[in-house]
C-alpha positions in Angstrom: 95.3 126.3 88.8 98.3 124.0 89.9 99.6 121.3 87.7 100.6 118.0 88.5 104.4 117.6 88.5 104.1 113.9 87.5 107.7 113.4 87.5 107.5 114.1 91.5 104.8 111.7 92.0 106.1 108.6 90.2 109.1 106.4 90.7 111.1 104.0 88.1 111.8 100.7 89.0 115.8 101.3 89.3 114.8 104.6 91.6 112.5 101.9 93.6 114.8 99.3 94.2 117.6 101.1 95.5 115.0 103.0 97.9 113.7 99.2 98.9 116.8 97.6 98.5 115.8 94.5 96.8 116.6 94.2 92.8 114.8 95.5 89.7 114.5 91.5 88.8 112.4 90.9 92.2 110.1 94.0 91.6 109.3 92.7 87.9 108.5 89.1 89.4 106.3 91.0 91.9 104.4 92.8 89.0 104.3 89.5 87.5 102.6 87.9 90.6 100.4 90.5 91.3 102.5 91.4 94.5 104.4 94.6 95.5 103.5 98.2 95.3 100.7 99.8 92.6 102.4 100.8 89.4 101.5 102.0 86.2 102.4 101.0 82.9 102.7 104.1 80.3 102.2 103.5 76.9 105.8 103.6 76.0 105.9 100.2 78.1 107.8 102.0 80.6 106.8 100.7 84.9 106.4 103.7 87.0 105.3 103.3 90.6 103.0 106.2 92.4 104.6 107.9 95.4 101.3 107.4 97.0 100.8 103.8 96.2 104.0 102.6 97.3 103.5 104.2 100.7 99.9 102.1 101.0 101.8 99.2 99.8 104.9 99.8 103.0 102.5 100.5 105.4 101.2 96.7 104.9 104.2 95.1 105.1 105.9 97.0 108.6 104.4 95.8 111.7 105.9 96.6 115.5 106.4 93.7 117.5 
């Protein structure tokens, strides 16, 4: 049976923002609004955001014109 690599299939907030390249302040206002990609909050109080969900979450936001 494979295991779950779980450090492969989420992302930090500092590993985020430099991919998105916006700031680790304007991804904790998101989670505050409600807005941006899915994350998860461990129970350390540490933000992690699902490989999976922040692909969902991109593919809303790009559009060809």
């Amino acid at each position: 049976m494979d295991k779950l690599n779980i450090e492969n299939e989420l992302l930090n907030e500092r590993t985020l923002s430099k991919l998105l390249d916006i700031s680790t302040w304007t991804l904790r206002y998101w989670r505050y609004k409600n807005k941006g990609p899915e994350f998860v909050k461990l129970e350390n109080g540490r933000v992690r955001y699902p490989k999976q969900g922040i692909h969902d979450w991109y593919a809303t936001q790009t559009r060809v014109e």
